[in-house]
C-alpha positions, 0 to 999 in steps of 0.5 A: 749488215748496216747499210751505210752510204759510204762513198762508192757503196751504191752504183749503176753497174751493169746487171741482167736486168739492166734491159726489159723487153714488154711487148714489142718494145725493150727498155734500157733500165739505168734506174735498176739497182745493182748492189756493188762489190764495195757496198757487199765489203765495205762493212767488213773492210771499214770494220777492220780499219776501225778502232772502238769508235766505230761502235759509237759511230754505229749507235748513232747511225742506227738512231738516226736511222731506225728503218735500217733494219728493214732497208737491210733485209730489202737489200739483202733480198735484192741480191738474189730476188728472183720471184714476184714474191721476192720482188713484193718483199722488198717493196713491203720492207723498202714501204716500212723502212721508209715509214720508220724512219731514215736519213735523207741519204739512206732514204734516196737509196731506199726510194731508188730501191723502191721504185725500181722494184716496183717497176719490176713487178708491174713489168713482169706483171704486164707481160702477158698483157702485152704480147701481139693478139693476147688481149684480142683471145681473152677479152673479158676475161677478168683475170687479165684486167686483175693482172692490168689493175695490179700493174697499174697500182704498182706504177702509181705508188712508183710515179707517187714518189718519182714523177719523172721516170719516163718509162714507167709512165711509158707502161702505164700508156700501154697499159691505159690503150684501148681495148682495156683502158682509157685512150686519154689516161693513156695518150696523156702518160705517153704525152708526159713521158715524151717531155720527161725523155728529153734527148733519150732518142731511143725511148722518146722514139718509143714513146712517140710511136705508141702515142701514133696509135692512138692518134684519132687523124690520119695527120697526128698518126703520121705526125706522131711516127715522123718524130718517132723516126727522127728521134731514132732513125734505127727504130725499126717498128716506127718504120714498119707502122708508118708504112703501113699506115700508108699502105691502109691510106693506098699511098703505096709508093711512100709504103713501100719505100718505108718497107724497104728501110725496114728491109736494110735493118732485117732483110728477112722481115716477113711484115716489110715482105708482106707489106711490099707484096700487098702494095705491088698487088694494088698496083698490078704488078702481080708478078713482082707481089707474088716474088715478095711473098714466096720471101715472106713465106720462107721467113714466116712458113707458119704464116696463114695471112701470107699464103691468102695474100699470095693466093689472092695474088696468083688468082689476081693473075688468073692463075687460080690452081695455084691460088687453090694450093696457097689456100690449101696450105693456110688451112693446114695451118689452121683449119679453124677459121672461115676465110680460107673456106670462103676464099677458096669458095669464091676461087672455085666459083671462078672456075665452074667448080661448083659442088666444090665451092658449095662445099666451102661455102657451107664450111664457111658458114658452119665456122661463122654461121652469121656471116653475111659475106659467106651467104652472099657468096653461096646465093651466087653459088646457087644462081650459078647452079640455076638453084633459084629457089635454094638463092632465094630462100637465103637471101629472104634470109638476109633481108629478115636478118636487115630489114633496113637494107635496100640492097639486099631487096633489090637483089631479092626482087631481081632473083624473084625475077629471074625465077618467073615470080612477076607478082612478088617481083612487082609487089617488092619494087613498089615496096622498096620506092615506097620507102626510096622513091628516087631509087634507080634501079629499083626503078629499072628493075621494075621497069623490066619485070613489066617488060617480061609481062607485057605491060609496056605502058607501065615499063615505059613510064618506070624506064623513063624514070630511071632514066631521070636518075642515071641519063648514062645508062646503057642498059636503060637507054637500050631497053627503052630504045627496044620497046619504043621500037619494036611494041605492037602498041601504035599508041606506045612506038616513038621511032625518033626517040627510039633512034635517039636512045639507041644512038646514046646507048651505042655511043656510051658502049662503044658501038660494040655492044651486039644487043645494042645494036640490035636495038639502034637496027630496030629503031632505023627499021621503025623510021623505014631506014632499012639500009641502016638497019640491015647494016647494024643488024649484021653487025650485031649478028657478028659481035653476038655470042653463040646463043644471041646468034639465032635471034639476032638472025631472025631479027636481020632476016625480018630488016632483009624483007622491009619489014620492022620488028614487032615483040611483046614479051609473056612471061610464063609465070612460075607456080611457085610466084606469091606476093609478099606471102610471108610478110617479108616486107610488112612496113 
């Protein structure tokens, strides 16, 4: 068959592949060629119209056009092209007859060919590139960037011969996105199309909303989604993004209003009904969250992130059973992972079910035995079971792992503490001043580890140093207030500055705080104010706990007789107390 370009012969018909889907997006291709009826019969009827001149016009058709030969067969293949195979075919004959030679008319179709073929293939070829999580399960794996080169290639030999196809320089953003490509290469192909797309709202919206997701401020992210609403309020992703884009910057009335007009579109939206539960969670309405997503379940069952957000929702509102089977029901969904372990760990902890939550815990850490959340989780497991020694030895564990980490010292030091190790507890505080000499709780912590051994000169100077650093502190202000009050030591008790301390410390509390109170009726019987003290003495004998109860007696019986309270505290060492034995801390 001859091409020729004879009036109606070539045509923008419907045809299936008249709209692409890559991604989350779907493009509408008016450029994909169709061959029509009339370019199919057109020969045929021109032939039995025609006399013998139709030979002459013929020869001369053929040599004006040399490459049409090879534009035939390509158009021939285009009618039923169906494998990427096919597809390459066409675009190897359309590369030829283009070389060989054609006219300029039979040279526009065969660009226009061309170019919608080659879209094509690098279409299908980006497919697996562009599905949600595909790259994040295979990156690194080469061929996956083979695919990305290939498609690429295919669209710079198109936008070579036509500059202005918006789409195409559309994929070739999503293609250049990190994490594969290049965020400029990328940004600079998306910018471009959004000038070429002119009033094309559905696409330039598109093109707007893939631009916001490389947008490197919180004000070109946000720019970027309002024009991708504006040129096409029925874009529903841009909705989607824009709110939660609000949702991760905590404004959560603009979040849930944007979720709500992704709801008018597709009620059954599990995201916008995601979005919205996590939203009324933040703001407390625990209630009201766990109703949007009981919706969100029933429109995405298979949803693991769904059942964990709701069961966050259920111990948020201390209905912790229910969080317990939310959590059970991801795990059905995917027993693989480490979060739901460490979640339904840290729901366990909460309600003392302890062997269990070390169970999980221990899951946890075999799915992701590098997970520093996991083994923090299982220290305060441990300090709950009264396992000082297993807490311990993890946290040495994290401190080796992050030397650098003051934090995980202090914790360290405070564990050594609670296990009656004074010397490595005392020897890790001077380390950690060393390094951070205007660390308050380091200061603070010190303070008490020589308050626990009877050293309470020292205590004294390292509280009022704390107190330099936090001067609101209630904990500081109330130890202070104690040993200045109550020590043996004639040389160390300040009973006005006790008083003042104390006075502080109640009023920063509230006045409800029983140990506290203790500390303002040890200061008023050191000054002699008995009275006073019998009187806030008692109230902390009724505001006390079961087990502060003895000894708050015990101090009020003392207040009963005239008689000041006196304490100096011996700790009675563990034997298993070393300083610094393995080196922990080297500087």
């Amino acid at each position: 068959m001859l091409t020729r370009i004879l009036p109606l012969t070539l045509e923008w018909v419907a045809h299936p592949l008249a709209t692409m889907e890559f991604g989350k997006m779907k493009f509408r291709l008016p450029w994909m060629l169709a061959i029509s009826t009339a370019l199919l019969t057109a020969p045929v009827l021109h032939a039995q119209q025609e006399t013998g001149s139709r030979l002459d016009s013929t020869t001369d058709l053929e040599e004006d056009n040399p490459g049409l030969t090879e534009l035939d067969q390509a158009t021939d293949l285009r009618i039923a092209a169906d494998s990427m195979q096919d597809l390459e075919k066409i675009i190897r004959l359309c590369e030829s007859a283009l070389k060989i030679g054609l006219d300029a008319e039979h040279a526009d179709y065969t660009t226009d060919l061309l170019t919608a073929t080659l879209f094509e293939h690098a279409f299908r070829l980006s497919q697996p590139l562009l599905r949600p999580g595909v790259l994040q399960q295979h990156m690194g794996d080469p061929r996956f960037e083979k695919l990305r080169q290939s498609a690429l290639n295919d669209l710079q030999r198109l936008l070579e011969r036509d500059e202005s196809m918006g789409p195409a320089l559309i994929l070739r953003g999503q293609l250049e996105s990190p994490p594969l490509g290049d965020r400029q290469k990328a940004f600079q192909a998306f910018s471009k199309a959004i000038v070429l797309l002119g009033e094309d709202g559905e696409q330039l919206s598109k093109a707007y909303q893939l631009r916001s997701r490389l947008a490197e401020t919180s004000e070109g992210r946000f720019g970027d989604l309002e024009k991708a609403i504006a040129a096409n309020a029925d874009n529903s992703e841009a909705w989607e993004e824009r709110a939660l884009s609000y949702l991760s910057e905590n404004q959560l009335k603009e979040a849930v209003d944007d979720f709500n007009m992704v709801l008018e579109k597709n009620p059954e939206s599990a995201t916008a009904l995601l979005g919205i539960g996590e939203a009324l969670l933040n703001q407390g309405e625990f209630e009201n969250a766990i109703k949007h997503l009981d919706r969100a379940i029933e429109a995405a069952p298979r949803s693991q992130t769904v059942y964990l957000l709701r069961a966050n929702a259920h111990a948020a509102a201390k209905n912790f059973k229910a969080a317990i089977e939310d959590v059970n029901k991801s795990i059905e969904i995917d027993p693989t992972g480490a979060a739901p372990y460490l979640v339904r760990s840290q729901l366990r902890l909460q309600i003392e079910e302890f062997d269990l939550a070390l169970a999980d815990v221990n899951r946890a850490l075999e799915l992701a035995p590098r997970s520093n959340r996991s083994r923090l989780l299982r220290i305060s497991i441990y300090v709950s079971q009264g396992k000082l020694g297993e807490a311990i030895a993890d946290l040495q564990e994290l401190a080796r792992r992050h030397p650098e980490n003051l934090e995980l010292k202090i914790q360290l030091a405070d564990l050594y503490r609670l296990d009656r190790q004074p010397d490595a507890t005392l020897d890790l505080y001077d380390k950690i001043l060393a390094a951070d000499p205007e660390n308050m709780h380091a200061h603070r912590g010190r303070a008490d580890a020589l308050l626990n051994v009877g050293k309470q000169a020292q205590a004294i100077k390292s509280y009022e140093a704390a107190l330099k650093l936090a001067p609101e502190d209630s904990g500081i202000l109330n130890n202070l207030a104690w040993v200045l009050a109550t020590s043996p030591d004639d040389q160390l008790r300040n009973g006005q500055r006790s008083l003042e301390l104390a006075t502080r410390a109640c009023e920063v509390t509230e006045y409800q705080a029983a140990h506290i109170l203790s500390t303002l009726a040890a200061a008023h019987a050191e000054l002699g104010n008995f009275d006073k003290a019998i009187e806030n003495s008692t109230q902390a004998v009724e505001k006390g706990s079961e087990e502060m109860k003895g000894q708050l007696q015990k101090e009020l019986d003392s207040y009963q007789q005239n008689q000041p309270w006196r304490e100096i505290q011996e700790l009675e060492k563990n034997e298993a107390d070393i300083s610094n034995e393995d080196g922990l801390l080297s500087e």
